[in-house]
C-alpha positions in Angstrom: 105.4 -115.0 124.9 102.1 -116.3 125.8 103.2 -116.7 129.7 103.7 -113.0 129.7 100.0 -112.1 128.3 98.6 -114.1 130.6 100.7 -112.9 133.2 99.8 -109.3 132.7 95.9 -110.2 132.0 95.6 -111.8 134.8 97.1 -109.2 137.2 94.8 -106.4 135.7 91.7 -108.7 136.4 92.9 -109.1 139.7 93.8 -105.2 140.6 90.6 -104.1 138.5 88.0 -106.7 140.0 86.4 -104.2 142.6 86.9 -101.3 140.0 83.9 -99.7 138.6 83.4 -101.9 134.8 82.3 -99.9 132.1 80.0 -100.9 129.4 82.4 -102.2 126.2 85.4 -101.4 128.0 88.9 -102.6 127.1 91.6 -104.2 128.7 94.9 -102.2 129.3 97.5 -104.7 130.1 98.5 -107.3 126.9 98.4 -104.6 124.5 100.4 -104.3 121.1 101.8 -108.1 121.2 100.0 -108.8 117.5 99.7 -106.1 115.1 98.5 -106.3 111.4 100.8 -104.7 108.8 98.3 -102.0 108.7 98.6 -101.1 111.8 100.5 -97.7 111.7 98.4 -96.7 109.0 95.4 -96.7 110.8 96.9 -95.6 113.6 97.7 -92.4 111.2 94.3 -92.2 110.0 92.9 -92.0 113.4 92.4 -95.4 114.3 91.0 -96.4 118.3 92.1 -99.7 118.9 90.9 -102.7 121.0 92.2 -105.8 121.8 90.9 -109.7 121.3 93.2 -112.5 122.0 96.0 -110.4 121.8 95.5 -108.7 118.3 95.0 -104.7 118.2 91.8 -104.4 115.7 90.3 -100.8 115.2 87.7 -100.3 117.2 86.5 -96.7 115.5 88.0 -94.2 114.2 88.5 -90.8 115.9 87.9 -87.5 113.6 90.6 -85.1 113.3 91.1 -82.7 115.9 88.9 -84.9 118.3 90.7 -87.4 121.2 91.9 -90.6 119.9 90.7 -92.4 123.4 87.3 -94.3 124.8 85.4 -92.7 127.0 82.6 -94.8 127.7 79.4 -93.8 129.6 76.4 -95.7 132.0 73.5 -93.6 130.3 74.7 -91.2 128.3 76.2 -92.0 124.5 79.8 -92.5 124.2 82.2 -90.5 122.8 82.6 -92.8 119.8 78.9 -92.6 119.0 79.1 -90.2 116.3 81.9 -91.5 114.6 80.6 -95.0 114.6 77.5 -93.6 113.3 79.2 -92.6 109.6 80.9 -95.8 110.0 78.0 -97.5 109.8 76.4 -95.1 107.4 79.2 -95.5 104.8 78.6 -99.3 104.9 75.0 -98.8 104.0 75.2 -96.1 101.0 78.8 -96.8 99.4 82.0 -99.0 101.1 83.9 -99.7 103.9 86.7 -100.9 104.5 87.8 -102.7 107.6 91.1 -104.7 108.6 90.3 -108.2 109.7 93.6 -109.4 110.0 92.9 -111.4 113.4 90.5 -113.6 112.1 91.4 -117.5 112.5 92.1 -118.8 109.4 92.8 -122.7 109.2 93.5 -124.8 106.5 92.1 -128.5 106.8 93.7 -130.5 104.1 94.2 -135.1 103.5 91.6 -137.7 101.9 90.0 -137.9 104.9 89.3 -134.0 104.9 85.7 -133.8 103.2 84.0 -137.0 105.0 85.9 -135.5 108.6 84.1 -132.2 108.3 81.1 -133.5 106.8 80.4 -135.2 110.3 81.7 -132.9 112.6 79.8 -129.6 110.8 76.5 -129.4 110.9 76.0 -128.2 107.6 76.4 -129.8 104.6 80.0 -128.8 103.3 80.1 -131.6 100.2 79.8 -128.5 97.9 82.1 -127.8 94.7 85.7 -126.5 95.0 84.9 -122.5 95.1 81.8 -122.7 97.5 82.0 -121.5 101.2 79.4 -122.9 103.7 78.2 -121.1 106.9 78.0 -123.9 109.7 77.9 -124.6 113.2 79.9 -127.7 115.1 77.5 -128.8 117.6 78.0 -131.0 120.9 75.8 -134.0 121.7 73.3 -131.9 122.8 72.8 -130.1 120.1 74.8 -126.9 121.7 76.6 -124.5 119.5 79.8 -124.8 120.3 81.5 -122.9 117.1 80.1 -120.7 114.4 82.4 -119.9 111.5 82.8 -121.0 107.3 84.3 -123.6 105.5 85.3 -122.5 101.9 86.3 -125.6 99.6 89.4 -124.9 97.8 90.5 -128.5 96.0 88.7 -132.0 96.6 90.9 -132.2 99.6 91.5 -129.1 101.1 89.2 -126.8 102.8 90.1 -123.1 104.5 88.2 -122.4 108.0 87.5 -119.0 109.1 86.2 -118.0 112.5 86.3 -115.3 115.3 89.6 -113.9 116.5 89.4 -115.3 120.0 88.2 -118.5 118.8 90.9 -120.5 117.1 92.2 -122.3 120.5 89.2 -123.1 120.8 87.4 -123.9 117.6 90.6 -126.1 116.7 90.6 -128.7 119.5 87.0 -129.0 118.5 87.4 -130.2 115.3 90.4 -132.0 116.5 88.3 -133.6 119.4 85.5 -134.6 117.1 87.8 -135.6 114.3 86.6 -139.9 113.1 89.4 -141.9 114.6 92.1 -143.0 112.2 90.9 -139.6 109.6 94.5 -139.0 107.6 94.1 -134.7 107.7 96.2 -132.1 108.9 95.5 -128.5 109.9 97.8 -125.7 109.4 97.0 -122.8 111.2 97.1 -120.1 108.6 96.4 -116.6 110.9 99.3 -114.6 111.2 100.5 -115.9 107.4 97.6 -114.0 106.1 96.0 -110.4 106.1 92.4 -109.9 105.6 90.8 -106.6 104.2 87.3 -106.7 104.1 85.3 -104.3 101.5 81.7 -104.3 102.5 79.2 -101.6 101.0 76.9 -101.4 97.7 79.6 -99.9 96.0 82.3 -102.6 96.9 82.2 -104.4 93.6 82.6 -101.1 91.7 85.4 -100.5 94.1 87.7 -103.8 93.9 86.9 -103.9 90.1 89.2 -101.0 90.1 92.6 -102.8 91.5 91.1 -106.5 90.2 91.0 -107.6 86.6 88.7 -110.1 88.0 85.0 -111.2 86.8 83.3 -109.8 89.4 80.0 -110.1 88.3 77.3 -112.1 89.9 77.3 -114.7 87.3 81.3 -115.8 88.0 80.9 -114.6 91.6 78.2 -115.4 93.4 77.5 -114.6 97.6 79.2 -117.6 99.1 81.4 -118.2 96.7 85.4 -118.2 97.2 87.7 -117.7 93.9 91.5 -116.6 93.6 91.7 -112.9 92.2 95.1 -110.9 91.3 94.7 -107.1 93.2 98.0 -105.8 92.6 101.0 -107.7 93.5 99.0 -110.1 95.6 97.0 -112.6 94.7 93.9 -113.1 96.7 91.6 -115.7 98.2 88.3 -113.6 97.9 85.4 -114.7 99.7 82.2 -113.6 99.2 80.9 -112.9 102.5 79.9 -109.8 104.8 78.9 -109.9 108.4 76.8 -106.7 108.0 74.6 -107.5 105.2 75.5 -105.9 102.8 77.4 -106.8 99.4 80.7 -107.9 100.4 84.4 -109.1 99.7 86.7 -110.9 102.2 90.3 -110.3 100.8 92.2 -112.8 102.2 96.4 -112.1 101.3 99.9 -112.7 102.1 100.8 -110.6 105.0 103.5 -109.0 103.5 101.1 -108.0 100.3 98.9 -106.4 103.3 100.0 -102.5 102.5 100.5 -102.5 99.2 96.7 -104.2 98.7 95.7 -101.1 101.1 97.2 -98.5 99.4 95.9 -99.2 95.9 92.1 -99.5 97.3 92.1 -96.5 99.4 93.6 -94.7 96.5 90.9 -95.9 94.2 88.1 -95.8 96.6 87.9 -92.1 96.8 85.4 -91.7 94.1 83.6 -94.6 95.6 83.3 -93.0 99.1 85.1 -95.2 100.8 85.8 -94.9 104.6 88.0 -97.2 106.9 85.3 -98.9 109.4 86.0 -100.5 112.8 84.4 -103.2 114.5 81.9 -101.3 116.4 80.3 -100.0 113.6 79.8 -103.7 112.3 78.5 -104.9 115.5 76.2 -102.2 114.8 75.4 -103.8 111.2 75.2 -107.0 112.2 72.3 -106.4 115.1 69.9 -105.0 112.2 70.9 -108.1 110.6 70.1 -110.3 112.9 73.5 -111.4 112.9 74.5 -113.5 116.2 77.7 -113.4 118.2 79.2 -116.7 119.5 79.6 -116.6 123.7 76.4 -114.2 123.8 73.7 -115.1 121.6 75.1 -118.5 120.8 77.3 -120.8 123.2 77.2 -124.3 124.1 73.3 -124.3 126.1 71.8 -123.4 123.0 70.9 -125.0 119.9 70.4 -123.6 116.0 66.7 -124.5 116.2 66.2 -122.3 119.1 68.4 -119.8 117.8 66.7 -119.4 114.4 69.5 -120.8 113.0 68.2 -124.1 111.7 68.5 -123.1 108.2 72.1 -124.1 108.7 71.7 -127.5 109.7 71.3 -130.1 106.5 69.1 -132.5 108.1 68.9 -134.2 104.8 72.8 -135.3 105.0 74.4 -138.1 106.8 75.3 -138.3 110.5 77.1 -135.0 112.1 78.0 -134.8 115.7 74.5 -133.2 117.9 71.9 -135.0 114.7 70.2 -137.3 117.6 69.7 -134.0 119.4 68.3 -131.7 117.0 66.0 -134.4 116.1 64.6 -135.5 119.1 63.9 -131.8 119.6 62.7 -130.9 116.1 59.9 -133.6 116.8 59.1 -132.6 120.4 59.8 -128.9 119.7 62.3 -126.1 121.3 61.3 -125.0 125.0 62.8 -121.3 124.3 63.6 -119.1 121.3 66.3 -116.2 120.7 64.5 -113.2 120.1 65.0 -109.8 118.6 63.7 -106.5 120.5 63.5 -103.3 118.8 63.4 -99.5 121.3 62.5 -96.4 120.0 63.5 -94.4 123.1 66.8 -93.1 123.3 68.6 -95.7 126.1 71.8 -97.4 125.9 71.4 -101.0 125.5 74.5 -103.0 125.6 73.7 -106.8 126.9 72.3 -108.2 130.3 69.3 -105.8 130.1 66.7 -107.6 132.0 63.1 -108.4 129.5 59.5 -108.1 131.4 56.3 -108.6 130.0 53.5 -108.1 132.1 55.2 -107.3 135.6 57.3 -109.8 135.6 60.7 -110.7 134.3 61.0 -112.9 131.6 64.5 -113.3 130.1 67.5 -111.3 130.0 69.1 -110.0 127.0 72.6 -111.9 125.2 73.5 -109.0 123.1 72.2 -105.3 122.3 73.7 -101.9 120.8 71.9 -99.2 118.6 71.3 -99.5 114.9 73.0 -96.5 113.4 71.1 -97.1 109.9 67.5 -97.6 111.3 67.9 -95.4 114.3 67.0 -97.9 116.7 68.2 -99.5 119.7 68.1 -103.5 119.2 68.4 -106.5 121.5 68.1 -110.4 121.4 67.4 -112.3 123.8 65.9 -116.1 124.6 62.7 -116.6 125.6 60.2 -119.6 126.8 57.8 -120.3 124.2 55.2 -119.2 126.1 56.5 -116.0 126.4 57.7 -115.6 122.7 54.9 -114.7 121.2 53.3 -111.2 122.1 54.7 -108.1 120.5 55.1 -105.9 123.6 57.8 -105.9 126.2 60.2 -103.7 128.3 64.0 -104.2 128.8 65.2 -102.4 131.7 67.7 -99.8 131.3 69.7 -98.8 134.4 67.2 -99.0 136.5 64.5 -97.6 134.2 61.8 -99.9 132.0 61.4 -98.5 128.2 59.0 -100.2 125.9 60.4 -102.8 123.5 58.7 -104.3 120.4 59.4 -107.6 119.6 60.7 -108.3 115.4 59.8 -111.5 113.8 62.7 -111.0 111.3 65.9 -109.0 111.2 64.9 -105.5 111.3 67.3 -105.1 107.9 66.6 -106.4 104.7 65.0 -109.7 106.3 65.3 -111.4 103.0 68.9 -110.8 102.3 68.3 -109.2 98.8 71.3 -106.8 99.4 73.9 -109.4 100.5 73.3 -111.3 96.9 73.1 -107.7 95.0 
């Protein structure tokens, strides 16, 4: 039950508080409550797993004959380094696969559906049935406080995806900001439905092999959402990829999970398909510029100053945070999230410290190395008066190692690949 997580969480806070605290560590108590139906097979494949809100997601996966366990390090690289590294690598030059089963997935469905989230998101979500939106919901300052998508399946119903520890969350928000007297309801869809992701240059040649589905660019553009069969199932694709690349979001009956599984890892083969874990995306998604909510986005920050302002449709109607972004559109952002690039061989993981000039000027939200451009990589916010040079350090345990500041993702800045 839920009293019994957060029973056993919080006695391991409480007898690990004056523990050392390694970098990306994972909890031990809470563990194997929520499982995806691919669980065991990863698990037979070699699959390291972490935990969020409950769920076990692979974190990496651990080459045979090698130990199947974390072993995290201060300087040094982690034991997982390697492996992530191919993971990361496979996503870049053929397909991945990865098993996002824990996402939240909500379906928001009434007559008052459109006009409710077209006032609570900040984006413009009036699109046609079969388009997905990228949006934030904003408070009254203008403070982020969710990221996810909003896919349009009918006039009146739309399906809601966002992080796995978010959907408490992310659901009284829209509930909270909901117009009073709005005639919707919301049907939490996440342990219904299995999610296998397929995210590579190769993954349309890959799911056009278990899908009689027009696949093409032409019937299925990025952002676009459209019901496909893949074998037994049928599936509410998405086209979306947090790593940049040219991706499917395969969203399915749970109990369609394995069989789904089995027939693309058998196809994939000649593809070069290889199951991926999360912290080979997380890798991805820093040469993407790709930003994590409760690090590089939360509540005290707002799209403009984030770089995210191509996401607000300031040429809709009134949305919760508008008064906000405008007043500061017009009297312009006091601080900017930015990205930091390090040649020299450090681990970076968050909460580095950012000088310039002998003094400190911000301190990192998020940072981890780039496995495809052999980089270390970093964001964090900055004063404007501070934003603008190209050289910086970010201190690494103790020791200061030139950083170079990006004006645009250091991967594909133009998205070319994503829309491939």
């Amino acid at each position: 039950s839920g009293g019994r997580y957060l029973a056993e969480r919080a006695i391991e806070s409480y007898w690990r508080y004056y523990q050392i605290h390694w970098p990306i560590e994972e909890h031990e108590a809470g563990r194997g409550g929520r499982r995806s139906p691919l669980y065991q097979t990863l698990a037979a494949k070699g699959a390291v797993f972490g935990s969020r809100f409950g769920w076990e997601r692979a974190n990496w996966f651990a080459p045979e004959g090698t130990e199947r366990m974390d072993r995290p390090s201060f300087e040094g690289r982690p034991n997982w380094f390697a492996a992530v590294g191919k993971e990361a690598r496979a996503m870049r030059t053929a397909v991945g696969l990865c098993d996002m089963s824990s996402f939240t997935k909500l379906e928001i469905a009434g007559k008052d559906a459109a006009g409710a989230l077209q006032t609570i998101a900040a984006n413009d979500v009036m699109k046609p049935p079969g388009s997905l939106v990228y949006t934030q919901i904003l408070n009254q300052r203008g403070g982020i406080e969710a990221d996810l998508t909003i896919t349009r399946l009918a006039e009146d119903r739309f399906y809601v995806v966002t992080g796995s520890a978010f959907g408490v969350r992310d659901r009284s928000t829209i509930e909270r900001n909901l117009p009073a007297g709005s005639t919707i309801s919301i049907t939490d869809l996440t342990s219904a439905r299995s999610v296998i992701a397929l995210m590579g240059p190769n993954a349309r040649a890959l799911l056009a092999e278990v899908s009689d589905a027009d696949l093409s660019n032409e019937a299925f553009p990025y952002l676009s959402a459209r019901h496909i069969p893949v074998g037994y199932a049928t599936a509410l694709a998405l086209r979306v990829s947090y790593v940049g690349e040219l991706g499917y979001e395969l969203h399915i009956p749970a109990e369609c999970a394995l069989d789904v599984y089995e027939r693309i890892a058998a196809a994939g083969l000649k593809h070069g398909m290889r199951d991926v874990g999360y912290r080979a995306i997380d890798s991805l998604r820093l040469e993407k510029r790709y930003l994590y909510w409760g690090a590089d986005i939360t509540p005290d920050y707002t799209p403009l100053e984030a770089g995210l302002g191509f996401a607000v449709a300031f040429g809709k109607g009134e949305f919760v945070g508008r008064e906000a972004l405008e007043r500061q559109r017009a009297e312009g952002i006091g601080q900017r999230l930015c990205t930091f690039l390090v040649d020299d061989q450090v681990a970076l993981y968050g909460g580095e410290a950012i000088w310039r000039a002998g003094r400190v000027v911000g301190v990192t939200t998020s940072a981890g190395y780039g496995h495809s451009i052999g980089r270390s990589i970093a964001f964090g916010y900055l004063a404007v008066g501070d934003a603008g040079f190209d050289d910086y350090e970010l201190e690494s345990f103790g020791t200061r190692v030139p950083a170079r500041r990006s004006a645009k993702a250091p991967y594909d800045p133009d998205g070319k690949r994503l829309r491939s």
